[in-house]
Every structure is written in structure tokens, then in C-alpha cells.
C-alpha positions in Angstrom: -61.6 -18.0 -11.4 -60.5 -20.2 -14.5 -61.2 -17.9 -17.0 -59.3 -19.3 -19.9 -61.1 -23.1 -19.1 -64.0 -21.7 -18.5 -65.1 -19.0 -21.4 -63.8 -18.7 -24.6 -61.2 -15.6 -23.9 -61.2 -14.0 -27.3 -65.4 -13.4 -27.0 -65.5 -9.8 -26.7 -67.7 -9.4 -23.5 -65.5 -11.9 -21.4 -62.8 -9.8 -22.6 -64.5 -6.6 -21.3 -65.4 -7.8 -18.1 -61.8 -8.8 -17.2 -60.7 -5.3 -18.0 -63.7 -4.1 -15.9 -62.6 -6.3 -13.2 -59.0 -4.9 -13.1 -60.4 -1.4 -13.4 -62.6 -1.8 -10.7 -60.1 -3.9 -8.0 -59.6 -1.1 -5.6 -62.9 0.4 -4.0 -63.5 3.6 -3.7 -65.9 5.9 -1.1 -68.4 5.6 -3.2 -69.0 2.3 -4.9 -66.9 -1.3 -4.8 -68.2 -4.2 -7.4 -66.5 -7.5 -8.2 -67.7 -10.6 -10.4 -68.6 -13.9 -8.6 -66.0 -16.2 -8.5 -68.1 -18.9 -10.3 -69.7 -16.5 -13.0 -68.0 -13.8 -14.7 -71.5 -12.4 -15.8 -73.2 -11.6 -12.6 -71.1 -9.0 -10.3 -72.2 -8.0 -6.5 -72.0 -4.3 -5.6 -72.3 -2.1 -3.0 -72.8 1.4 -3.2 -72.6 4.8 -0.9 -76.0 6.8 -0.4 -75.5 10.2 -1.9 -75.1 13.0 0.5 -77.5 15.9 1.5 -80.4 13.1 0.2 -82.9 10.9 2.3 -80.3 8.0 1.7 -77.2 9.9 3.3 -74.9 7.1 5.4 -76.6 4.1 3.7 -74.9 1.2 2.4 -76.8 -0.7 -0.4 -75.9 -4.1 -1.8 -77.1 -5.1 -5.2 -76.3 -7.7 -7.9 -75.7 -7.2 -11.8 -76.9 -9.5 -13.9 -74.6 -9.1 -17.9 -75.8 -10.5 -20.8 -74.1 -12.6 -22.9 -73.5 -9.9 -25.3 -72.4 -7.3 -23.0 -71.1 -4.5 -23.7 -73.8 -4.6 -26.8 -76.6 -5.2 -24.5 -77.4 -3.6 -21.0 -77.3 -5.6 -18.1 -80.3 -5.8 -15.4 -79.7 -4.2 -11.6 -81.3 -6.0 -8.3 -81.0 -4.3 -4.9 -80.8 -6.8 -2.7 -81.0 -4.4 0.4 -84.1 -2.7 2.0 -83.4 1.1 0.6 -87.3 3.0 0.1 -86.3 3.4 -3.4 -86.3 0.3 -5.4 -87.8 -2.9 -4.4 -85.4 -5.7 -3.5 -84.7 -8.4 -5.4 -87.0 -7.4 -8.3 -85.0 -5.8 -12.0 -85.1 -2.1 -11.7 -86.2 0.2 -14.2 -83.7 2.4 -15.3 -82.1 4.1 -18.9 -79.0 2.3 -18.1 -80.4 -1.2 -17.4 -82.0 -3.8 -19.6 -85.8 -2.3 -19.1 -84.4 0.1 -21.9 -81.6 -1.3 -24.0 -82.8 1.0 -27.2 -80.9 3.8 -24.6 -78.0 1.7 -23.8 -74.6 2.8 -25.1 -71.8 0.3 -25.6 -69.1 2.4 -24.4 -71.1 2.9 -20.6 -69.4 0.4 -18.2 -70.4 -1.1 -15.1 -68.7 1.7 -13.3 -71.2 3.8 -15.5 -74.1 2.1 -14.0 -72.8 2.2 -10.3 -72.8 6.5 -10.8 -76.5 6.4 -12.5 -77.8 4.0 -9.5 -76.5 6.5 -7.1 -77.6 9.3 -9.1 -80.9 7.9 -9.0 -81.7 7.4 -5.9 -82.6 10.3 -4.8 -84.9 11.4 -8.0 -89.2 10.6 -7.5 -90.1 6.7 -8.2 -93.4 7.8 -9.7 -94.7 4.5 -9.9 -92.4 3.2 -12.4 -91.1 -1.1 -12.5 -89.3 -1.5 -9.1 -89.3 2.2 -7.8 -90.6 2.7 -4.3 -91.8 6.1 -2.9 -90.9 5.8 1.1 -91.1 8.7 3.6 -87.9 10.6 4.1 -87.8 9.5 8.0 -88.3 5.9 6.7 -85.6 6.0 4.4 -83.3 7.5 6.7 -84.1 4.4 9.2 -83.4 2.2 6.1 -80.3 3.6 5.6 -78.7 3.5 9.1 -80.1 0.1 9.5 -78.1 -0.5 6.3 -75.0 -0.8 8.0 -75.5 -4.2 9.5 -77.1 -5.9 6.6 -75.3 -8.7 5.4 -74.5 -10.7 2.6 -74.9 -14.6 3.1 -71.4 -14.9 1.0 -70.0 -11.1 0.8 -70.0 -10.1 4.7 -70.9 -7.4 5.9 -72.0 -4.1 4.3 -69.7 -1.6 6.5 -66.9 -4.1 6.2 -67.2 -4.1 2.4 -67.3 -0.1 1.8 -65.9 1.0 5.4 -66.9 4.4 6.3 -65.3 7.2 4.5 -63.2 9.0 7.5 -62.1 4.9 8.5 -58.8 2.6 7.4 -60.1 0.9 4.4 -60.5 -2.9 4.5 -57.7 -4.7 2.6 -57.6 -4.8 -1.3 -59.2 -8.0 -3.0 -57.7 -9.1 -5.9 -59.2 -8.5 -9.2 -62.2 -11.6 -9.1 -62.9 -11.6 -5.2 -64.1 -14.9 -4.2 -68.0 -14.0 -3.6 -70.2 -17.3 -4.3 -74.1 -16.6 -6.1 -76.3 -15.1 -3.8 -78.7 -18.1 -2.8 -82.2 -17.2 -3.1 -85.9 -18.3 -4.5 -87.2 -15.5 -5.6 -88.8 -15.4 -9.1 -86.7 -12.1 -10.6 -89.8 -10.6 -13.6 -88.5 -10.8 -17.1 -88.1 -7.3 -18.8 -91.2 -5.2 -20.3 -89.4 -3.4 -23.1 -92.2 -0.7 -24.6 -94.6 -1.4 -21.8 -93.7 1.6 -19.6 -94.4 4.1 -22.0 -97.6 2.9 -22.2 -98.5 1.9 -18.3 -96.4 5.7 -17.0 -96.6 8.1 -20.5 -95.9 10.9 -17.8 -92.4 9.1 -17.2 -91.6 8.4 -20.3 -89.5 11.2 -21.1 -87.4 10.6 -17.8 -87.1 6.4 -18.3 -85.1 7.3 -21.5 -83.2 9.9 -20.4 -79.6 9.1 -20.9 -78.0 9.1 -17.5 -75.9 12.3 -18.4 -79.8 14.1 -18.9 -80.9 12.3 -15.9 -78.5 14.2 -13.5 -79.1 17.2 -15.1 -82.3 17.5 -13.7 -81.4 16.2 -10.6 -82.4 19.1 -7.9 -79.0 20.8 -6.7 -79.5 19.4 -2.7 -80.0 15.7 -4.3 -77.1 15.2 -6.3 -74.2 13.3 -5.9 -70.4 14.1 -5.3 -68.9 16.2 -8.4 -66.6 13.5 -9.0 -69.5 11.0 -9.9 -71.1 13.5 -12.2 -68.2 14.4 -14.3 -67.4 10.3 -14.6 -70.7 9.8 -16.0 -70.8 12.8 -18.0 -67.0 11.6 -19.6 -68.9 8.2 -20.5 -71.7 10.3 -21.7 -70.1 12.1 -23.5 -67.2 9.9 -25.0 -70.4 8.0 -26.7 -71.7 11.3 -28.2 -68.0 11.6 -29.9 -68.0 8.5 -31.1 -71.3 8.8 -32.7 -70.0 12.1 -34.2 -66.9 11.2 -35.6 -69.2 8.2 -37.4 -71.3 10.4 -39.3 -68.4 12.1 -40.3 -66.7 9.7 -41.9 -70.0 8.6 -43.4 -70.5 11.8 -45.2 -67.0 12.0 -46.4 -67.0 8.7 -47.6 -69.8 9.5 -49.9 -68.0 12.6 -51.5 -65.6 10.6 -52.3 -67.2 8.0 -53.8 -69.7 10.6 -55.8 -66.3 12.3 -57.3 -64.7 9.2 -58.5 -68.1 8.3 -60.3 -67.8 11.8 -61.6 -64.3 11.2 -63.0 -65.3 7.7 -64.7 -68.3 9.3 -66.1 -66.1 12.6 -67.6 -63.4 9.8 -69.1 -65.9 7.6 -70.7 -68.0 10.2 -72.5 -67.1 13.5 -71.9 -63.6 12.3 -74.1 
């Protein structure tokens, strides 16, 4: 990809998203995303079903749609395959995706989102925007079904995240050549405050930041430590940052309230 002749380099999301792309090169067992080759703002993804869950084995492919003003804005998730969870090809509902950008935090990543999808997954859809509620022996069919489902322009879903005890397929550089999913379907524009409204029993766990989220995750549902503490860092990196703000804040206006002080004193306390 032409990145210098094709976006201007020094706008801070392209520059993001290049780091991302570097960071996020090598797949792991759990997740592997990379950015089209013709559109640095939408990314194709696959992800690992989380053990001990209905989704155990499963392979899911998804695309993530960034806004222009990413990382300031969150982006929107599509699963593009057939999971029991989330409808396919339809914007998912979730803290960390653009149905709730008043609970989006800059410093979250698209890594950040891969963890919270998986994390997700195996948590009740309760009727919320793009959730399904399958039977466990329905999802389990899904998921080892999963494993042939293929990607008109990625390949192959086992070829893409091999299974975990396998060789791994070979490294792809750091923008792997993946051309726009070709489809029709009409993707539904956000419904930002409409939730609350239409689910007020969900409310509480649509804004849940993802860290929260996991937290009340059932112990036999959750996902590998390492995902958890990953999104927890990001979690809590933000809550540090936020900290350290207010911080500075306040001391700032100390100061500013004893140099008025000492202007006042000299000018007619003399």
C-alpha cells in the first residue's frame, strides 16, 4: 500500500494505524487482523472462540470499519461468519464499538477490540443490536463448521489462524494484501441513545467498559488470562491517564490562586 501517496502521513489516525499494523504483523493463537491493501481504514480479522464456552474451536472472520478520526472515535465491528452470537454482516452493539462512542477511550486499540469481541461472545445477547441467542448445540455446529468458511479475498479461515497445537502459516508483512470484501448488503447506521431506551435492562452492561464487562463474565466463560490482563492494561492505562489529568488540573489552580494572592498582597497590602 502507498501510504505516503495515498493519505496525508502526518494525520494522526493514519499514523496510528500504521503503528497498529506493525504491532499487529505476527498473529497470535488467538486473534490475526490486518488493513486492506486498498483502504487503511477498514481491517479484516479473525478471531479464536474462547475455551470452556459454546464457541470453543471456532474460527470467526469479521471486518472493522475506523473512522476518520480514529483513535478519537470508535470504529464499528461486522462478523462476517455464521457464529449464534452476532448477526453477520450487520454493526454490532458493543461498549467498545461505535453504537457507544461516549464509552470509547482513545488509548483502546484495535487489539483492544479483538480481546472485548472474544470476551463477549460468550456473555447473554439479550436482545440487544446484532446479538443472537442460539442453542449451545447450535453454536457448537456453527463453530466446527467454522473451519471451512472462507473469505472470497482472505482464504481460508483455518489457513489464516491455523490451529493452536499446528506449524503456523507464514508471516504476512505488515499491510497483507486482502482486497474489500465484495458484498450488497445494506450495513444499518448507528442508534446512539436508542438502546437505553428500546433494552433499559441492558443498559448498564452496553456501557460497561470492557475491563467491567469481563468482570462479570462467569468463571467457565472467560477467556485465556493473557486476553484479560491485555485488556485490563488498556483499561487501565486510560484510568491513569485520566488521573494524572485531574492532577495537574488541580495543581495548576493552586498555583494560579497563590500568584493572584501575591499580586494582591504587593499592590495593597504595601
Amino acid at each position: 500500500m502507498d501510504v505516503e501517496g495515498k493519505y496525508n502521513i502526518k494525520s494522526t489516525g493514519v499514523k496510528r494505524l500504521m503503528r497498529e499494523s506493525s504491532e499487529l504483523k505476527d498473529r497470535t493463537d488467538e486473534y490475526y487482523a490486518y488493513p486492506l491493501e486498498d483502504n487503511l481504514f477498514e481491517w479484516h480479522f479473525t478471531v479464536r472462540g474462547p475455551p470452556d464456552s459454546d464457541f470453543e474451536g471456532g474460527l470467526y472472520h469479521g471486518r472493522i470499519l475506523l473512522p476518520i478520526e480514529y483513535p478519537m472515535q470508535p470504529p464499528n465491528i461486522i462478523l462476517v461468519t455464521p457464529n449464534g452470537r452476532f448477526e453477520t454482516n450487520k454493526k454490532i452493539c458493543l461498549s467498545i464499538s461505535g453504537h457507544h462512542p461516549e464509552t470509547w477511550q482513545p488509548s483502546w486499540s484495535i487489539r483492544t477490540a479483538l480481546l472485548a469481541i472474544i470476551a463477549f461472545m460468550p456473555t447473554p445477547g439479550n436482545g440487544t443490536i446484532g446479538s443472537l441467542d442460539y442453542t449451545k448445540a447450535e453454536r457448537q455446529r456453527l463453530a466446527r463448521k467454522s473451519h471451512s468458511w472462507e473469505c472470497p479475498e482472505c482464504g481460508k479461515l483455518s489457513d489464516l489462524l491455523p490451529p493452536i497445537n499446528s506449524p503456523k502459516a507464514p508471516q504476512a508483512s505488515s499491510v497483507t494484501k486482502c482486497e474489500k470484501t465484495s458484498s450488497n448488503e445494506e450495513i444499518p447506521e448507528s442508534s446512539n441513545g436508542k438502546i437505553a431506551q428500546e433494552n433499559p435492562q441492558n443498559a448498564s452492561l452496553l456501557v460497561d467498559t470492557p475491563a467491567e464487562v469481563i468482570a462479570n463474565i462467569p468463571t467457565n466463560a472467560r477467556v485465556p488470562s493473557p486476553c484479560i490482563n491485555s485488556l485490563n492494561n488498556n483499561f487501565q492505562s486510560a484510568t491513569s491517564s485520566t488521573h494524572l489529568s485531574s492532577f495537574l488540573n488541580v495543581a495548576m489552580a493552586v498555583c494560579i490562586l497563590i500568584i493572584a494572592f501575591l499580586i494582591y498582597r504587593r499592590l495593597f497590602l504595601v
